[in-house]
mmCIF file as Biopython writes it, N, C-alpha, C and O atoms, coordinates in Angstrom:
data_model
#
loop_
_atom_site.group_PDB
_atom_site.id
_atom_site.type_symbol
_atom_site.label_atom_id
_atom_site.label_alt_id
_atom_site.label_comp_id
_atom_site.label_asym_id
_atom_site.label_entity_id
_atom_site.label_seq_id
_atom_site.pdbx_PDB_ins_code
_atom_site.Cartn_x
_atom_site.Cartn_y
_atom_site.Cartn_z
_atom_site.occupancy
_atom_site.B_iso_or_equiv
_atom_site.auth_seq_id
_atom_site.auth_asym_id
_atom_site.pdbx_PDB_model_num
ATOM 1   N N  . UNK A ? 1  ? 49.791 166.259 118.315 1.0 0.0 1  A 1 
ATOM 2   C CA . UNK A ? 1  ? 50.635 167.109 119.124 1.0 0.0 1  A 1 
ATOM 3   C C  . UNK A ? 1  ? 50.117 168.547 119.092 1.0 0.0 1  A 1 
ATOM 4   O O  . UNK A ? 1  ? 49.979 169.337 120.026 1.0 0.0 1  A 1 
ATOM 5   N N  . UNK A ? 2  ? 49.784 168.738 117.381 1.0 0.0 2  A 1 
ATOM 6   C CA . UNK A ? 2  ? 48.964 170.075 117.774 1.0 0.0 2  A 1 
ATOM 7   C C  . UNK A ? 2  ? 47.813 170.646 118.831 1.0 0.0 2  A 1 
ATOM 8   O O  . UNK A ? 2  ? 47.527 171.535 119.633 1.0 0.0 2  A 1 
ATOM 9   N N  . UNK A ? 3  ? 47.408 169.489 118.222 1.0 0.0 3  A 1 
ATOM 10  C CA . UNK A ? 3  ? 46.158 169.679 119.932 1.0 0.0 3  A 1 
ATOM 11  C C  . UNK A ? 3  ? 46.021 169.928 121.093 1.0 0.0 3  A 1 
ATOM 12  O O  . UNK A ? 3  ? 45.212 170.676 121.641 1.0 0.0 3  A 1 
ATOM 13  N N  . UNK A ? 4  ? 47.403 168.841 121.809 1.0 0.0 4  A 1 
ATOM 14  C CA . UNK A ? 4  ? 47.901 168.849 122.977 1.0 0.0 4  A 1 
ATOM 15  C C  . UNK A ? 4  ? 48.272 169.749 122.989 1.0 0.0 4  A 1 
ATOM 16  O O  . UNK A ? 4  ? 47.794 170.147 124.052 1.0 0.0 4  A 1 
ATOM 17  N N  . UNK A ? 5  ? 49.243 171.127 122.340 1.0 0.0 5  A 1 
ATOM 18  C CA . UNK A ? 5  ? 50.026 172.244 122.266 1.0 0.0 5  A 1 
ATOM 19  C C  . UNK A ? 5  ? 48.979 173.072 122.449 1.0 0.0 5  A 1 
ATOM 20  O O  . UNK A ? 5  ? 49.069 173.707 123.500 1.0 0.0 5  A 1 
ATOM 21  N N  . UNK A ? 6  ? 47.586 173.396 121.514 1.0 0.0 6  A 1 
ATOM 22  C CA . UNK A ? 6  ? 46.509 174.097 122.124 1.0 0.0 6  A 1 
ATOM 23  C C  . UNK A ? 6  ? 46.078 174.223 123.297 1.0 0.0 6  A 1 
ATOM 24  O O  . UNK A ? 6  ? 45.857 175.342 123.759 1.0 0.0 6  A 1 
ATOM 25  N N  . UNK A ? 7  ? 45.885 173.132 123.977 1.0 0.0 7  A 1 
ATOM 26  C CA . UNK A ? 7  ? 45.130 173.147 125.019 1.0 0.0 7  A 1 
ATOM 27  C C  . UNK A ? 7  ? 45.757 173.228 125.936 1.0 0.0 7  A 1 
ATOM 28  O O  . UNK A ? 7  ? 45.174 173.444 126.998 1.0 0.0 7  A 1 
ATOM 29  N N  . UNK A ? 8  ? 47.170 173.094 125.919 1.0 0.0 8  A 1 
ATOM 30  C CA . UNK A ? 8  ? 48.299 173.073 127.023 1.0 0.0 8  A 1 
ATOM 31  C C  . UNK A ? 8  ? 49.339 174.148 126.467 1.0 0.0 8  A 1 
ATOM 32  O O  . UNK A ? 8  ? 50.497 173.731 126.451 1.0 0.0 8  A 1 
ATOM 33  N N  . UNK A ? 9  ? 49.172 175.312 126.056 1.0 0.0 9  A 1 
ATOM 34  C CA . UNK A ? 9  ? 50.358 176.301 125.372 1.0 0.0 9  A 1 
ATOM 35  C C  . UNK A ? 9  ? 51.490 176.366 126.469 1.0 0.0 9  A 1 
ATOM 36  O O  . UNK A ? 9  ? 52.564 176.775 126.028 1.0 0.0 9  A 1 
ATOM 37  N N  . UNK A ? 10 ? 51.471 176.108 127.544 1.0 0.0 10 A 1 
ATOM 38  C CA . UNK A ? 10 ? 52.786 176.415 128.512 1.0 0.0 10 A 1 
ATOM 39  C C  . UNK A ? 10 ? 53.191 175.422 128.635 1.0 0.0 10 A 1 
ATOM 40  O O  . UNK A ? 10 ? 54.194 175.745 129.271 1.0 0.0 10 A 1 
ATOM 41  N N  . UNK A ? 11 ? 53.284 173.945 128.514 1.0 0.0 11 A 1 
ATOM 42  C CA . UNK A ? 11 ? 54.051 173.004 127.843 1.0 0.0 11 A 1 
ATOM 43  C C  . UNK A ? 11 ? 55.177 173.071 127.414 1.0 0.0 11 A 1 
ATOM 44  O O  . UNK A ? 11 ? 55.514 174.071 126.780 1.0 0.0 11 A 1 
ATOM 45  N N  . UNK A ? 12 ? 56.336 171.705 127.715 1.0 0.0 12 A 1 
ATOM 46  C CA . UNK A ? 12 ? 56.848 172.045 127.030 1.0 0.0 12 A 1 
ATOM 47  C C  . UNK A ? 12 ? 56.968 170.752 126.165 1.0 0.0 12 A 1 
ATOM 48  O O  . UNK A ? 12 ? 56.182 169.976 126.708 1.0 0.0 12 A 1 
ATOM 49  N N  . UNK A ? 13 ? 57.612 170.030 124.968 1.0 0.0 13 A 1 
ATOM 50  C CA . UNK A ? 13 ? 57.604 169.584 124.280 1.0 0.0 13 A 1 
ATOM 51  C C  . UNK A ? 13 ? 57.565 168.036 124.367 1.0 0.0 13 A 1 
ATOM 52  O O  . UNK A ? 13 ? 56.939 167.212 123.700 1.0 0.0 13 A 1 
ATOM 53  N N  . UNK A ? 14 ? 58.636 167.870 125.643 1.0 0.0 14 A 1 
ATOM 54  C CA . UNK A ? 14 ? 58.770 166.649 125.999 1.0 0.0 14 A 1 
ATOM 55  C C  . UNK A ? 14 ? 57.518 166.151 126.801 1.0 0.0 14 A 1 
ATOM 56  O O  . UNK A ? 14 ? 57.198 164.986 126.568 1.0 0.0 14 A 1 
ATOM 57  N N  . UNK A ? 15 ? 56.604 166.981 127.890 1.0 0.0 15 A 1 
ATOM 58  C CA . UNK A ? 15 ? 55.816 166.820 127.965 1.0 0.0 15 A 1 
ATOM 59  C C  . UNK A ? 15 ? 54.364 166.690 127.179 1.0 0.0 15 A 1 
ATOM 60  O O  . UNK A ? 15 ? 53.452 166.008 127.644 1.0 0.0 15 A 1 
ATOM 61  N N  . UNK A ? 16 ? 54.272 167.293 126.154 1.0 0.0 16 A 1 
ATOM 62  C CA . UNK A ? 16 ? 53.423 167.430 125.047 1.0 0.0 16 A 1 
ATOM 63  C C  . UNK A ? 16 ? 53.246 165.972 124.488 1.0 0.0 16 A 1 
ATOM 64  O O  . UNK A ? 16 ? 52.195 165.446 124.122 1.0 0.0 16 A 1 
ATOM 65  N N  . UNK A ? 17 ? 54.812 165.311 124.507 1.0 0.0 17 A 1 
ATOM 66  C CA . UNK A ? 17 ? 54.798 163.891 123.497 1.0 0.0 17 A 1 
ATOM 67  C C  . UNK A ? 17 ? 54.291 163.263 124.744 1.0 0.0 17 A 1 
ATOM 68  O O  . UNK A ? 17 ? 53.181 162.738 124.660 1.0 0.0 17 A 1 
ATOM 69  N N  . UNK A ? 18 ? 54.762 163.233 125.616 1.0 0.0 18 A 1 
ATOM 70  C CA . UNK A ? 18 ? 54.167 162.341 126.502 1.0 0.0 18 A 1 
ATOM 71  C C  . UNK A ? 18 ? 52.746 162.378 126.811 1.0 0.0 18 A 1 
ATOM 72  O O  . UNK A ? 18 ? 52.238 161.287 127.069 1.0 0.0 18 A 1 
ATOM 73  N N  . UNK A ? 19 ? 52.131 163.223 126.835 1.0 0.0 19 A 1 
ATOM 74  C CA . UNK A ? 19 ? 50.890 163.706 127.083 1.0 0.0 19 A 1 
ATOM 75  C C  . UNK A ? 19 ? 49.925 163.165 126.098 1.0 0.0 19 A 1 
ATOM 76  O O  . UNK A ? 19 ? 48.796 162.846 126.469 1.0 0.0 19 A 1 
ATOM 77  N N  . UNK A ? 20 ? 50.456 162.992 124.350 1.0 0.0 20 A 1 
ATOM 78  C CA . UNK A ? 20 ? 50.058 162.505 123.605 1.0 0.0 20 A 1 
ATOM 79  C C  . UNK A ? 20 ? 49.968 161.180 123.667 1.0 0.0 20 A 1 
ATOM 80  O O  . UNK A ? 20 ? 48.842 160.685 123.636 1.0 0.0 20 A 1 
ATOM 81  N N  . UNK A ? 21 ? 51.292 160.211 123.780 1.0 0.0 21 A 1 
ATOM 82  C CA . UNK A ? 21 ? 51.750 159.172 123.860 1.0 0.0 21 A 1 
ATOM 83  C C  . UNK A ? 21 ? 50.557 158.427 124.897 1.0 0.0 21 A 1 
ATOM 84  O O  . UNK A ? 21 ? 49.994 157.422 124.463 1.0 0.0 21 A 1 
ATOM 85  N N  . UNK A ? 22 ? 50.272 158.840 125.985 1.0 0.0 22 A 1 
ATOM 86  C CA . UNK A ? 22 ? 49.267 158.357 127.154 1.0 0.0 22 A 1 
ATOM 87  C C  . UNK A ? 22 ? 48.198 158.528 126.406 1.0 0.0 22 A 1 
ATOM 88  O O  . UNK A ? 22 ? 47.868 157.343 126.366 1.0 0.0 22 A 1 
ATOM 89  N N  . UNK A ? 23 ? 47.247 159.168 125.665 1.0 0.0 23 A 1 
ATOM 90  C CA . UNK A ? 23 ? 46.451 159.052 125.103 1.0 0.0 23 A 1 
ATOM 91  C C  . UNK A ? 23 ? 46.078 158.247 123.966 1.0 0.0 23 A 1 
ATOM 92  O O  . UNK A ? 23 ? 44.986 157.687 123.874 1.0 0.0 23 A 1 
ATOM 93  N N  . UNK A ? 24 ? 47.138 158.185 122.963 1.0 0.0 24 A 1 
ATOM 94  C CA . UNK A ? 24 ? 47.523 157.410 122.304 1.0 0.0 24 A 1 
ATOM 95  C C  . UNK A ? 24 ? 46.829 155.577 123.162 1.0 0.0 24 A 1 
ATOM 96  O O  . UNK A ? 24 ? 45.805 154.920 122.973 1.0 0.0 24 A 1 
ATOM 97  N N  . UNK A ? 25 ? 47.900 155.410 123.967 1.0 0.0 25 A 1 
ATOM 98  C CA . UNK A ? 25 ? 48.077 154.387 124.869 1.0 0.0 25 A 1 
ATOM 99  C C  . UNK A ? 25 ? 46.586 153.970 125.205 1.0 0.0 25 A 1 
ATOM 100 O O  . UNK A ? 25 ? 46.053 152.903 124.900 1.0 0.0 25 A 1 
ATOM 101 N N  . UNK A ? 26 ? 45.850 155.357 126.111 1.0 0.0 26 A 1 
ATOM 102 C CA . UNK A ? 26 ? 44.228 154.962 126.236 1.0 0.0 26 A 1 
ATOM 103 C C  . UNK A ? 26 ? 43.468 154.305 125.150 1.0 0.0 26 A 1 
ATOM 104 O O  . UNK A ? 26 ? 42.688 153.352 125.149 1.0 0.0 26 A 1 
ATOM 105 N N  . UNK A ? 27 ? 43.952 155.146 124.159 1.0 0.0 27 A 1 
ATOM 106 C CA . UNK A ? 27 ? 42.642 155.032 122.778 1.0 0.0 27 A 1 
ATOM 107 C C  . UNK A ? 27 ? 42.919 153.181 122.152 1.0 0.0 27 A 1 
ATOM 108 O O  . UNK A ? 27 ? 42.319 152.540 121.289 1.0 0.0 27 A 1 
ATOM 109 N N  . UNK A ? 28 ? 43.894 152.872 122.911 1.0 0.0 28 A 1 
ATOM 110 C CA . UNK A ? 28 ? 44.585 151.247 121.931 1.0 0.0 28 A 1 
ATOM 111 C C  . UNK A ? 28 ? 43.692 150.533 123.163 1.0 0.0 28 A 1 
ATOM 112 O O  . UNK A ? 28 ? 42.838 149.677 122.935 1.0 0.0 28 A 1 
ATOM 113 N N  . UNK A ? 29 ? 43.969 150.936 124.268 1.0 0.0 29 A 1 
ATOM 114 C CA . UNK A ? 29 ? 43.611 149.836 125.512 1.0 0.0 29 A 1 
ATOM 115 C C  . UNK A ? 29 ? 41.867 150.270 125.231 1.0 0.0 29 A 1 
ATOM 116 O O  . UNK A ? 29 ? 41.172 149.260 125.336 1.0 0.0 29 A 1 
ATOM 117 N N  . UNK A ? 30 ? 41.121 151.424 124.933 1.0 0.0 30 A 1 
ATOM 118 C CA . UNK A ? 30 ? 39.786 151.236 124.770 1.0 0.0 30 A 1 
ATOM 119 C C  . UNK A ? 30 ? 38.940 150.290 123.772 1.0 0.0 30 A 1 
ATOM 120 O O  . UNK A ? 30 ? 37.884 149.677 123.925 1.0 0.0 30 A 1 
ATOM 121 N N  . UNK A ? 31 ? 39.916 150.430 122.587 1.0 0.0 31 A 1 
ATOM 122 C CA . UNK A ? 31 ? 39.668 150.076 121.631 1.0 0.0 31 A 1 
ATOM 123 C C  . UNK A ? 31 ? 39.385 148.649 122.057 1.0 0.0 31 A 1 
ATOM 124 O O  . UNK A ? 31 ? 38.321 148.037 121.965 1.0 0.0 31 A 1 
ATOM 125 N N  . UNK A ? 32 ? 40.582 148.230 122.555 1.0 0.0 32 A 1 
ATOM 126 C CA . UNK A ? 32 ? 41.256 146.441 122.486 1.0 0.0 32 A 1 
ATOM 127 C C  . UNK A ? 32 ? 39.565 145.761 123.477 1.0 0.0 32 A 1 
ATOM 128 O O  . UNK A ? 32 ? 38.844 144.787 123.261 1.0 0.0 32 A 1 
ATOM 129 N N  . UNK A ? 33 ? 39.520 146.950 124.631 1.0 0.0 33 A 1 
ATOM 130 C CA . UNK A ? 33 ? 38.286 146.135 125.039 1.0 0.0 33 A 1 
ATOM 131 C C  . UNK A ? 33 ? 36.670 146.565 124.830 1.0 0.0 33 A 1 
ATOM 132 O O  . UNK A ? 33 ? 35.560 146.347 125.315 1.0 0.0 33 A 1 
ATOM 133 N N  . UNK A ? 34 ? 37.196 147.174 123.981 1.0 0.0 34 A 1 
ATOM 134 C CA . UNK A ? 34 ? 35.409 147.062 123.166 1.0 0.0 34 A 1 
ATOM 135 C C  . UNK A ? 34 ? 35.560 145.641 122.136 1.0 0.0 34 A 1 
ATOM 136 O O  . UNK A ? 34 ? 34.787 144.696 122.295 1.0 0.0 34 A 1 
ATOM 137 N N  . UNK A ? 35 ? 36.658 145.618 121.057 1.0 0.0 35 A 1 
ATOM 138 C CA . UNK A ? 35 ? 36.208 144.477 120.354 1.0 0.0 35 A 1 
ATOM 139 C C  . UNK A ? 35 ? 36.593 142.914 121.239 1.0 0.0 35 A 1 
ATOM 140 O O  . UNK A ? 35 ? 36.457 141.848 120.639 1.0 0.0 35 A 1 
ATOM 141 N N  . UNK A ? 36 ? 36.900 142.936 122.173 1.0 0.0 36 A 1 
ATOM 142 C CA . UNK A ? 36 ? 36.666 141.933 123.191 1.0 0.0 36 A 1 
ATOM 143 C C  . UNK A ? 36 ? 35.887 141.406 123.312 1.0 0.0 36 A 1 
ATOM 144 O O  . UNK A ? 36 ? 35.606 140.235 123.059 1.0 0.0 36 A 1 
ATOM 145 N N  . UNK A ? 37 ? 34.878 143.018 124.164 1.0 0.0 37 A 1 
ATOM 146 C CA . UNK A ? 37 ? 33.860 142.606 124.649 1.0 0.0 37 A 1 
ATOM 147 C C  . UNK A ? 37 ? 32.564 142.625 123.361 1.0 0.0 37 A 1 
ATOM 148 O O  . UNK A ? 37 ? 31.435 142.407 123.800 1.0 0.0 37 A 1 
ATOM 149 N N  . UNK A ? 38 ? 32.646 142.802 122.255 1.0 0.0 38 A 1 
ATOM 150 C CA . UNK A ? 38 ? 32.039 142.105 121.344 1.0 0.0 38 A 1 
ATOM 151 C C  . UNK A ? 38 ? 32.528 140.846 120.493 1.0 0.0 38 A 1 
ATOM 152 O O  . UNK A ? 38 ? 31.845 140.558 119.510 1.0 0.0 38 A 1 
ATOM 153 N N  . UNK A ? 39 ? 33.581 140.118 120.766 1.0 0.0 39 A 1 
ATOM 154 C CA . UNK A ? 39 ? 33.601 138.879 120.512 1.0 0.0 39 A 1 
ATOM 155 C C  . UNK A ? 39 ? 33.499 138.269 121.558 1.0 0.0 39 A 1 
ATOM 156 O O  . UNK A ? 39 ? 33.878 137.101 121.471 1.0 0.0 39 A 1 
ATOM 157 N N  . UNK A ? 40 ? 32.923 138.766 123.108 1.0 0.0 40 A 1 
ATOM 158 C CA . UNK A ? 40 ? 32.231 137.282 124.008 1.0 0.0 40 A 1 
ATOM 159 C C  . UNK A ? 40 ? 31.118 137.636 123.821 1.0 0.0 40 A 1 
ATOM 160 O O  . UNK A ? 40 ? 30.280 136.762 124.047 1.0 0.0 40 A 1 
ATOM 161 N N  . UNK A ? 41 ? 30.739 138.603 123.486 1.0 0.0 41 A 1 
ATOM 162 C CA . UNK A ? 41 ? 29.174 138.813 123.102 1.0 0.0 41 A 1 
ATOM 163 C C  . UNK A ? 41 ? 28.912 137.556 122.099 1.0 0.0 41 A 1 
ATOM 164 O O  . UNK A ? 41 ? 28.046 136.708 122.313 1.0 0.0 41 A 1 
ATOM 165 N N  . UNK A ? 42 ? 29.756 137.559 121.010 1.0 0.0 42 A 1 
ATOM 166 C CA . UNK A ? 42 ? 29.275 136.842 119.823 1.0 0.0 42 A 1 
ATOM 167 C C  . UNK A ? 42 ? 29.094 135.421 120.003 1.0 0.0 42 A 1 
ATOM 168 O O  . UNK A ? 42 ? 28.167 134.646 119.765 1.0 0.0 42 A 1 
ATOM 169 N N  . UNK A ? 43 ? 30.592 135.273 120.635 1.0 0.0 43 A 1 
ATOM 170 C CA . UNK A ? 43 ? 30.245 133.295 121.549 1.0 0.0 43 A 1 
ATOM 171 C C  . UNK A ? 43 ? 29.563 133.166 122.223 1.0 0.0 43 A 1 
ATOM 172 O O  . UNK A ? 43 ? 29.002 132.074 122.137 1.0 0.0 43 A 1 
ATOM 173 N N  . UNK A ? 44 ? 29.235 133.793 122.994 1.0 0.0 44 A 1 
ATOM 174 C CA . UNK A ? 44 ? 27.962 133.581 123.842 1.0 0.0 44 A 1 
ATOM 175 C C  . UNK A ? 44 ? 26.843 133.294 123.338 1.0 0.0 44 A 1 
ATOM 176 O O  . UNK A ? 44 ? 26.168 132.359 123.770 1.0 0.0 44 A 1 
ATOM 177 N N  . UNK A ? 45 ? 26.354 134.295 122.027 1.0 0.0 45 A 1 
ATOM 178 C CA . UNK A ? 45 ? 25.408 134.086 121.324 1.0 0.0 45 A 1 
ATOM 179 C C  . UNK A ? 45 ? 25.471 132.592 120.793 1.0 0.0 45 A 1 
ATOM 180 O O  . UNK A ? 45 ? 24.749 131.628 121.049 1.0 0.0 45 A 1 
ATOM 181 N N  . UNK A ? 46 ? 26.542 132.719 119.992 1.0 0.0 46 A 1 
ATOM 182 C CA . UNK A ? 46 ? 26.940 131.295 119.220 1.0 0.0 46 A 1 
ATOM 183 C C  . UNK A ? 46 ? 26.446 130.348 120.731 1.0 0.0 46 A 1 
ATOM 184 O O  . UNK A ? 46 ? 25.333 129.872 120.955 1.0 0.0 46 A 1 
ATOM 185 N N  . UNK A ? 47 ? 27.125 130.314 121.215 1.0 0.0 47 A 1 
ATOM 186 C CA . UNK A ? 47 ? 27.090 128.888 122.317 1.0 0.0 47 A 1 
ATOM 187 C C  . UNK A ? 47 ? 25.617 128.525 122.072 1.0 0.0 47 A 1 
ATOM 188 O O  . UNK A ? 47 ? 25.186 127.530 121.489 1.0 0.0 47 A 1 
ATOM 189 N N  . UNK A ? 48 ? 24.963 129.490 122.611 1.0 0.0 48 A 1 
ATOM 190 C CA . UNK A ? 48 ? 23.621 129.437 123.175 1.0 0.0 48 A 1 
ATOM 191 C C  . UNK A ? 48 ? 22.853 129.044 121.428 1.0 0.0 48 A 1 
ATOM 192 O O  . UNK A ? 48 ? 22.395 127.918 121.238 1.0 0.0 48 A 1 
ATOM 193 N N  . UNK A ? 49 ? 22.824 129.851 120.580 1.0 0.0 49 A 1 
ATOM 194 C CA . UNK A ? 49 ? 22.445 128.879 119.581 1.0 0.0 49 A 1 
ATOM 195 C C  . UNK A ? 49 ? 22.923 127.381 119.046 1.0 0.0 49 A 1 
ATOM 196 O O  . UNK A ? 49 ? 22.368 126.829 118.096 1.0 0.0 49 A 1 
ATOM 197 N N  . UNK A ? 50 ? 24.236 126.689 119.924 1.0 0.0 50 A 1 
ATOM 198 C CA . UNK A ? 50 ? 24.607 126.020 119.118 1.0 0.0 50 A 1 
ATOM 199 C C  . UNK A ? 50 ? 23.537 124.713 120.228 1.0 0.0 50 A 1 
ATOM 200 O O  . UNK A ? 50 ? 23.074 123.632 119.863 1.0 0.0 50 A 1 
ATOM 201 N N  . UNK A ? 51 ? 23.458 125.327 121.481 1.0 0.0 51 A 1 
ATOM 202 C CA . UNK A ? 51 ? 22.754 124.087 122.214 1.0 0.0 51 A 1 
ATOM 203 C C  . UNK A ? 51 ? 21.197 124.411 122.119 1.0 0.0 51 A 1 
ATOM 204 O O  . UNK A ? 51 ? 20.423 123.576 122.586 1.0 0.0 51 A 1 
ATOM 205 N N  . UNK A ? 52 ? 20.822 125.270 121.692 1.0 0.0 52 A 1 
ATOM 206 C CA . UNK A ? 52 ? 19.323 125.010 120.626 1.0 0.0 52 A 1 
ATOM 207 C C  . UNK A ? 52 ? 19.612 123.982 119.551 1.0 0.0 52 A 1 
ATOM 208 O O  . UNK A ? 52 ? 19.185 122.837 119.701 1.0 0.0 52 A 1 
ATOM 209 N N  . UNK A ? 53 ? 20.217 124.273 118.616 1.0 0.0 53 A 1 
ATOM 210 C CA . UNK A ? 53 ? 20.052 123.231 117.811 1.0 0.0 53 A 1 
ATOM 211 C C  . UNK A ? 53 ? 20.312 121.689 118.029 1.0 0.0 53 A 1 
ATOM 212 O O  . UNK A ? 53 ? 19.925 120.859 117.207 1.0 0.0 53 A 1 
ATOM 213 N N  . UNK A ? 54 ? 21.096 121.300 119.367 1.0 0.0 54 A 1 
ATOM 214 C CA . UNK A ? 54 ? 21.370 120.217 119.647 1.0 0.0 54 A 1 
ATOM 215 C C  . UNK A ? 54 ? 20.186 119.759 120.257 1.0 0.0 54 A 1 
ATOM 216 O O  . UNK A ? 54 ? 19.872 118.570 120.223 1.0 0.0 54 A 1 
ATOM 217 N N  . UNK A ? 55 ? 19.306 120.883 120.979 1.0 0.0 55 A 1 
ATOM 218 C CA . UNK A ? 55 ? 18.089 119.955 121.623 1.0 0.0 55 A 1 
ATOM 219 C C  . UNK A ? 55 ? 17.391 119.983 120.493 1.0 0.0 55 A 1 
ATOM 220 O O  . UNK A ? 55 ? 16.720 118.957 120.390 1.0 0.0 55 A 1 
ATOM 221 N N  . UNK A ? 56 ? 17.245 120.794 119.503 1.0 0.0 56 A 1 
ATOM 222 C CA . UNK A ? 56 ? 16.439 120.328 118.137 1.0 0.0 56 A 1 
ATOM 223 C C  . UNK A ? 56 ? 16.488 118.951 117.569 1.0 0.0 56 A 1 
ATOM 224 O O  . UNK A ? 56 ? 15.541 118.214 117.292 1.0 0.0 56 A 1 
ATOM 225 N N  . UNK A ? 57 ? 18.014 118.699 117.423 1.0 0.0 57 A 1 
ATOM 226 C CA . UNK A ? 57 ? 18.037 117.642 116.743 1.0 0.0 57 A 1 
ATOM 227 C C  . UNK A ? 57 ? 18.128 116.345 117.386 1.0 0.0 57 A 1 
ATOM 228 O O  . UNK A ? 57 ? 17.848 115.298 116.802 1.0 0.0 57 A 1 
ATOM 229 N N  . UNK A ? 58 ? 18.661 116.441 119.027 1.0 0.0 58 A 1 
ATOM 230 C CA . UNK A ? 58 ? 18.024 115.355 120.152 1.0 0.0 58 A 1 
ATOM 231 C C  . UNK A ? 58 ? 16.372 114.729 119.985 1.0 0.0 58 A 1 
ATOM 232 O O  . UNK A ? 58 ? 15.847 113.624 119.851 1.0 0.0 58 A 1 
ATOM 233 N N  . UNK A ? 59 ? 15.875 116.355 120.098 1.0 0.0 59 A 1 
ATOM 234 C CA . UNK A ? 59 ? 14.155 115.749 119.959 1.0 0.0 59 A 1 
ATOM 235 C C  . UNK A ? 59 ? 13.488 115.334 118.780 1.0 0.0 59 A 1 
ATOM 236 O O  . UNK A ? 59 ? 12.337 114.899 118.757 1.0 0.0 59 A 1 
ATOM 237 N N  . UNK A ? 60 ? 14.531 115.534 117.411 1.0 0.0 60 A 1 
ATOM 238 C CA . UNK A ? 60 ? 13.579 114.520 116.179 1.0 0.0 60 A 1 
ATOM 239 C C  . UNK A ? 60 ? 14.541 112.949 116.287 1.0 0.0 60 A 1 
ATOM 240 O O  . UNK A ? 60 ? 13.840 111.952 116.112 1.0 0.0 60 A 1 
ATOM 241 N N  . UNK A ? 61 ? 15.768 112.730 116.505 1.0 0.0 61 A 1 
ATOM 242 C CA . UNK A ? 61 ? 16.745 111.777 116.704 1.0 0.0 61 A 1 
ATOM 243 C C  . UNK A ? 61 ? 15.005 111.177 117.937 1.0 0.0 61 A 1 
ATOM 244 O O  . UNK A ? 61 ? 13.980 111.030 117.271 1.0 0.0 61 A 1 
ATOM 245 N N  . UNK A ? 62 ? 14.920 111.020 118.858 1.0 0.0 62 A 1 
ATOM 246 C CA . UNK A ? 62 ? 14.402 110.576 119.674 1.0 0.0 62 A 1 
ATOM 247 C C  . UNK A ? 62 ? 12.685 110.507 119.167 1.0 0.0 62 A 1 
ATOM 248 O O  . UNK A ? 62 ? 11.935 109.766 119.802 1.0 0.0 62 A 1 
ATOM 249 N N  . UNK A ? 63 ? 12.205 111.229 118.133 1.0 0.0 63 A 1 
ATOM 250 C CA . UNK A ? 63 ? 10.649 111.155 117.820 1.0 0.0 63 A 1 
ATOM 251 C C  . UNK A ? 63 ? 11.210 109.765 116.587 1.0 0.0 63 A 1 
ATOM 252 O O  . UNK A ? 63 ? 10.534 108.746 116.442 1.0 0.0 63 A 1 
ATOM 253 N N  . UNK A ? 64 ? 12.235 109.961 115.991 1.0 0.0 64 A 1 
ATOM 254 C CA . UNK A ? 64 ? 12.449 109.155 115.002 1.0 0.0 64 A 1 
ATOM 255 C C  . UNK A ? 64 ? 12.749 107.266 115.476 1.0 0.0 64 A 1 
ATOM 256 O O  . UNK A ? 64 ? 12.382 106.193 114.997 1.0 0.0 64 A 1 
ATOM 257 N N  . UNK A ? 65 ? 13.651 107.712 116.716 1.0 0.0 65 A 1 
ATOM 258 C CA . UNK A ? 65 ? 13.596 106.565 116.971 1.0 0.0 65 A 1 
ATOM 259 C C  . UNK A ? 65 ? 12.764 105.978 118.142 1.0 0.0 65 A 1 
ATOM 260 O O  . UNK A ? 65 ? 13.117 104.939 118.700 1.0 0.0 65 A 1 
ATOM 261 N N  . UNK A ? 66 ? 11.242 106.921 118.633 1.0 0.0 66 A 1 
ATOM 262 C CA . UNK A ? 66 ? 9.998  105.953 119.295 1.0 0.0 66 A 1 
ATOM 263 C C  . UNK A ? 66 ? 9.364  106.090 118.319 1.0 0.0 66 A 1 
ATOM 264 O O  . UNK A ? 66 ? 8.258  105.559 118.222 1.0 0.0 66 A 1 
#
């Protein structure tokens, strides 16, 4: 609130909280989609390693059994 009161001295109080409150509000909704968008990062990764290892183990399953 101090902050907001700096940069806005002709304010008045009720506006100040609110002013905060919306920022507040931004900083949760930025947050929420950064670690989002690093847990589809991570499945994605995962996925994609998990069907490497399936053609890994397709192609000795198949050397093993010709």
């Amino acid at each position: 609130m101090r902050a907001a009161a700096d940069t806005a001295p002709a304010s008045d109080m009720l506006g100040l909280a609110v002013l905060v409150a919306l920022n507040l509000a931004d900083e949760c909704f930025r947050a929420r989609a950064d670690h989002s968008d690093a847990n589809g990062e991570m499945q994605q990764r995962a996925i994609r390693l998990e069907r490497i290892v399936d053609e890994v183990l397709a192609q000795i399953a198949e050397t093993k059994a010709g």
